[in-house]
C-alpha positions as CSV (number, residue, x, y, z in Angstrom):
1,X,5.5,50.0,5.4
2,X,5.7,46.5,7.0
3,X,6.2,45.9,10.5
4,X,8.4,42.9,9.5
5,X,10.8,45.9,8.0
6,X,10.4,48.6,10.2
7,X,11.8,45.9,13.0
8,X,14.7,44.5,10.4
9,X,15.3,48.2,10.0
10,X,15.5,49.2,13.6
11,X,18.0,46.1,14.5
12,X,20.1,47.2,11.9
13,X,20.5,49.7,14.4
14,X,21.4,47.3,17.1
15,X,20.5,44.4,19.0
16,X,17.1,44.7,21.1
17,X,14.6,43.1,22.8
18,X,10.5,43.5,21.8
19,X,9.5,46.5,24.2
20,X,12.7,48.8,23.0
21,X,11.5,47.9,19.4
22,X,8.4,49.0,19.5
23,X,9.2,52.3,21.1
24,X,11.9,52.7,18.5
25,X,9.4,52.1,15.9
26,X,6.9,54.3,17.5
27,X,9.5,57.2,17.7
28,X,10.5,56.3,14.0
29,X,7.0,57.2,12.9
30,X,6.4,59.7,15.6
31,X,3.6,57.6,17.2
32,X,1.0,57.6,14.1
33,X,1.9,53.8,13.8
34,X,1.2,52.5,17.2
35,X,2.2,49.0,17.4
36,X,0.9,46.2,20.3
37,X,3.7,44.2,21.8
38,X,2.1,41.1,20.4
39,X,2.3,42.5,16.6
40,X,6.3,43.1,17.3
41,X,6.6,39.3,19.4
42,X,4.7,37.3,16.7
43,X,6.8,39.8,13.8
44,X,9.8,38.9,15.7
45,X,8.5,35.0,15.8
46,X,8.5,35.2,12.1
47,X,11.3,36.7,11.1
48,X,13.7,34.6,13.6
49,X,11.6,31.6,11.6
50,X,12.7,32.7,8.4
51,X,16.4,33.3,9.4
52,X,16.4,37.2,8.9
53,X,17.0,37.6,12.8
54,X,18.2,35.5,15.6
55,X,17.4,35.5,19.3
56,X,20.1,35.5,22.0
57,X,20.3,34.6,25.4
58,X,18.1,36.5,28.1
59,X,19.5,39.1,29.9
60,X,19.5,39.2,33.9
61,X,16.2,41.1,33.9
62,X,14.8,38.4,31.8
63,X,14.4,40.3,28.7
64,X,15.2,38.2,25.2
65,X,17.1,41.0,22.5
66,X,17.4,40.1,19.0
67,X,19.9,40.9,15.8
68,X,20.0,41.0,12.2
69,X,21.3,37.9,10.4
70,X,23.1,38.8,7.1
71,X,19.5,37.2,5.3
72,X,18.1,39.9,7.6
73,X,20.2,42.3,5.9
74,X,19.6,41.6,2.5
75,X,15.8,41.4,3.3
76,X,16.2,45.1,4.3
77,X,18.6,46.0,1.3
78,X,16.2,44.3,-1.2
79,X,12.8,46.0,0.5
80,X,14.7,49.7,1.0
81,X,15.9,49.6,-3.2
82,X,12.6,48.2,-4.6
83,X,10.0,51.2,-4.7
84,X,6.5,50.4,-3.2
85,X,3.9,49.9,-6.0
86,X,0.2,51.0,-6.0
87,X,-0.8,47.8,-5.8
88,X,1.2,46.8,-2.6
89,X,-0.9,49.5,-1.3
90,X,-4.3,48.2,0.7
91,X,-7.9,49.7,-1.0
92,X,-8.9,53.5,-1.0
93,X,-11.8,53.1,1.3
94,X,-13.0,56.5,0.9
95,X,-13.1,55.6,-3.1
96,X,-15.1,52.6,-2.5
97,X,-17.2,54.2,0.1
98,X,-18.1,57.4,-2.5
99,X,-18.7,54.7,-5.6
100,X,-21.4,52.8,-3.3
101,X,-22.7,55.6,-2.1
102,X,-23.4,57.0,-6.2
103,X,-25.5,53.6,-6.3
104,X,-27.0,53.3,-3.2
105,X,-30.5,55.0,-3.3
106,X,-31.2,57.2,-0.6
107,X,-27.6,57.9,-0.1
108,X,-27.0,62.0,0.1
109,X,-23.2,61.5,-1.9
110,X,-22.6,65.4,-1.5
111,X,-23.5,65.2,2.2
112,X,-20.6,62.6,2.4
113,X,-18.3,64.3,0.6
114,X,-18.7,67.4,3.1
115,X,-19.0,65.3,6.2
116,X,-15.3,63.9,4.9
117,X,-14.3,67.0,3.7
118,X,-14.6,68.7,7.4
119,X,-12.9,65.2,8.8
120,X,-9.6,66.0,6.9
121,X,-9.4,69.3,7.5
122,X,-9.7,68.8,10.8
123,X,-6.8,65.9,10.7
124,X,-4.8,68.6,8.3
125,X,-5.0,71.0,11.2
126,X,-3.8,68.6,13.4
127,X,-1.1,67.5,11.5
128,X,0.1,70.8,10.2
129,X,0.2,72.0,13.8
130,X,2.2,69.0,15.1
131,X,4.8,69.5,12.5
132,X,5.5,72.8,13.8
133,X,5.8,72.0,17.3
134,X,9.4,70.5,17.1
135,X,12.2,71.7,14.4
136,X,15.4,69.6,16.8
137,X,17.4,67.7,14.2
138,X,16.6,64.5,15.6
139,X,12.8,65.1,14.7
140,X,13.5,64.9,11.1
141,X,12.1,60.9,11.2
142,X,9.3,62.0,12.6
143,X,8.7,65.5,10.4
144,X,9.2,63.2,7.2
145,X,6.5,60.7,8.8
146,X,4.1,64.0,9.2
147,X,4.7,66.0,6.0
148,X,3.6,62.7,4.4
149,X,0.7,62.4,6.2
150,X,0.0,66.5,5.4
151,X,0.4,65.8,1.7
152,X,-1.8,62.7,1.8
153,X,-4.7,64.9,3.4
154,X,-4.0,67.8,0.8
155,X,-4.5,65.3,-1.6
156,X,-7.9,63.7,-0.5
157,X,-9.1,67.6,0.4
158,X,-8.6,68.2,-3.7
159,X,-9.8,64.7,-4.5
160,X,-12.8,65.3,-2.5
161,X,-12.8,68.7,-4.5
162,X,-13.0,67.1,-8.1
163,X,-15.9,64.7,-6.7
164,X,-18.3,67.9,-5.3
165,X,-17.5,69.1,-8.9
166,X,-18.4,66.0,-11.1
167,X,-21.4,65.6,-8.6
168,X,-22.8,68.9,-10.4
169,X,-21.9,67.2,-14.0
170,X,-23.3,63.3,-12.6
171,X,-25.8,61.9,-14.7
172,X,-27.0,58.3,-13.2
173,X,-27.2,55.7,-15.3
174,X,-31.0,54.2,-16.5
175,X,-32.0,51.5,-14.2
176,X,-30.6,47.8,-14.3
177,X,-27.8,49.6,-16.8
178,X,-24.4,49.6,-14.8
179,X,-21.6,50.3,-17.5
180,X,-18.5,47.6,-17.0
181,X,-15.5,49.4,-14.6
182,X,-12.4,50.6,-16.9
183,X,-10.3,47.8,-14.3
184,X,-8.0,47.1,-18.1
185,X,-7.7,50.7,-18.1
186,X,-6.9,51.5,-14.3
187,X,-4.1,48.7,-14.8
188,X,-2.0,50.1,-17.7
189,X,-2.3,53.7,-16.2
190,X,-0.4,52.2,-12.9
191,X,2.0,50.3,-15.5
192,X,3.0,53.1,-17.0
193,X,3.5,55.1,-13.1
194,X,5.8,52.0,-12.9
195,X,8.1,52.8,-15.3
């Protein structure tokens, strides 16, 4: 999620000024997105450049709110009807980080595939017992925002699974021999996700 829409989104609520935006957008995501007020200023900056909000007069205590333009609204139509695409996504780390470490000599790969393993548990724990520490109705932003991140750690704990398993099957390749990455092959499998 962008900042720049999380803030379109949360004016579409109403008008505000920077500080009630970004506890709005920190409630919104039950605090796992913790914004600075300069990331919300400089979003707000930019979006008031780009005509999708405009600024209006300071209140008595000084504060500056904002409100979605009609361009503001159509931004947020447009971004909430187009689904996010893998490649809008930034890099798997953890990916990168396991494919170095095969090809990195003296690198234990199995010892970081445990030492991660026991990090998302841990995180999974965390999460699972934060989701059941509130059941109001008006948690249900913050419950979605959660269960996401629980199936996201499920995930990686079976991903991380399948790598301890292929470990055992791993053959390196002879010296100076590195076969070319499938990257042609990676690219039509998320094509075909797209459709």
């Amino acid at each position: 999620m962008s900042i720049r829409h999380g803030l379109l989104a949360l004016l579409e609520r109403g008008q505000m000024y920077g500080y009630q935006l970004r506890a709005a957008f920190e409630q919104s995501t039950g605090s796992t997105w913790p914004l600075n007020i300069g990331q919300v200023y400089t979003t707000l900056s930019r979006l008031e450049r780009d005509g999708l909000v405009r600024s209006l007069p300071e209140s008595e205590a000084g504060q500056r709110p904002y409100e979605i333009t009609d361009a503001g609204r159509a931004d947020l139509a447009l971004w909430f009807a187009t689904p996010i695409s893998r490649t809008d996504r930034p890099r798997d780390e953890l990916a990168i980080k396991l494919a170095l470490a095969l090809t990195t000599p003296g690198v234990d790969v199995r010892s970081v595939v445990q030492t991660q393993r026991s990090a998302t548990m841990r995180t999974l724990q965390e999460l699972t017992r934060l989701k059941y520490a509130s059941d109001r109705p008006e948690d249900l932003p913050w419950r979605l925002v959660l269960d996401a991140m629980v199936f996201q750690a499920e995930a990686e704990v079976r991903w991380l699974d399948h790598c301890e398993a292929s470990l055992v099957r791993y053959r390196p390749a002879a010296p100076g021999h590195a076969p070319a990455p499938p990257a042609e092959a990676v690219h039509r499998a998320d094509e075909e996700v797209r459709r």
